[in-house]
C-alpha positions, 0 to 999 in steps of 0.5 A: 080882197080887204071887203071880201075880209072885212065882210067875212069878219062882220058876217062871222062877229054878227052870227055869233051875236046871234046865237048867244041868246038861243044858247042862254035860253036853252040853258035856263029852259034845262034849268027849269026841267031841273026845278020842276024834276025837283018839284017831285021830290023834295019833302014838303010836308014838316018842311021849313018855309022858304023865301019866294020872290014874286014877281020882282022887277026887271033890275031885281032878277039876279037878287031874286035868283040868288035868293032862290040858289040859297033857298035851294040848300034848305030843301029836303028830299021825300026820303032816302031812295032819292037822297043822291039825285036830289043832291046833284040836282040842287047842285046843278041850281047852285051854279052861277045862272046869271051875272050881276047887273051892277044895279042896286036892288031895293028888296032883299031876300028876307022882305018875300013871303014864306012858303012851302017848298013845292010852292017855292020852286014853282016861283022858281020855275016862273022866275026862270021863264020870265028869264028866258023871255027876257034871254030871248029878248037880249038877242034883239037888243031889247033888255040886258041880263 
């Protein structure tokens, strides 16, 4: 009786193990239909330049995230008919996407290229595909985020 326990316990423990990491990638990949609805909206000509990391390395995920969140707060809608929408949807990219790694990162914010808010939100969208591979990954043991 105590196996048939323990088995039930290991089986239940290991399949939720499992689907955290499916979970995860459904988020960000909601995420990134939201980054790239916002695409079609945001005012990008007269627009300032925004901070786009480019292919930060893996340790440096989370600052990029953070700097992209803030960025999100200087964008701009087309015009007025879309004011509200727009305004839930950098809403939802404010909150928390991933968790801090605790590692220092040698790049801030500032040391990125500037660029027009359709080209800062496609860095964004690609940012947040290179963290579902690597949210997929987590699941197999492969990386941490």
């Amino acid at each position: 009786m105590e196996r048939m326990i323990i088995f039930c316990m290991l089986f239940f423990c290991s399949s939720m193990v499992l689907t955290a990491a499916p979970q995860k990638a459904v988020k960000y990949k909601q995420l990134v239909k939201t980054i790239e609805h916002l695409e079609t909206v945001v005012k990008d000509e007269d627009a300032e330049l925004l901070h786009t990391p480019e292919n930060p390395v893996d340790g440096c995920l989370f600052t990029a995230v953070t700097c992209f969140q803030n960025g999100t707060l200087k964008l701009q809608p087309k015009n007025s008919q879309v004011n509200s929408t727009f305004i839930k949807t950098v809403k939802i990219l404010r909150r928390t996407i991933l968790r801090d790694s605790g590692k220092q990162c040698e790049s801030s914010c500032e040391s990125y290229e500037k660029k027009a808010p359709k080209d800062f939100l496609k860095g964004f969208a690609k940012l947040m595909k290179k963290v579902i591979r690597h949210a997929g990954a987590e699941g197999y043991g492969k990386s941490t985020i």
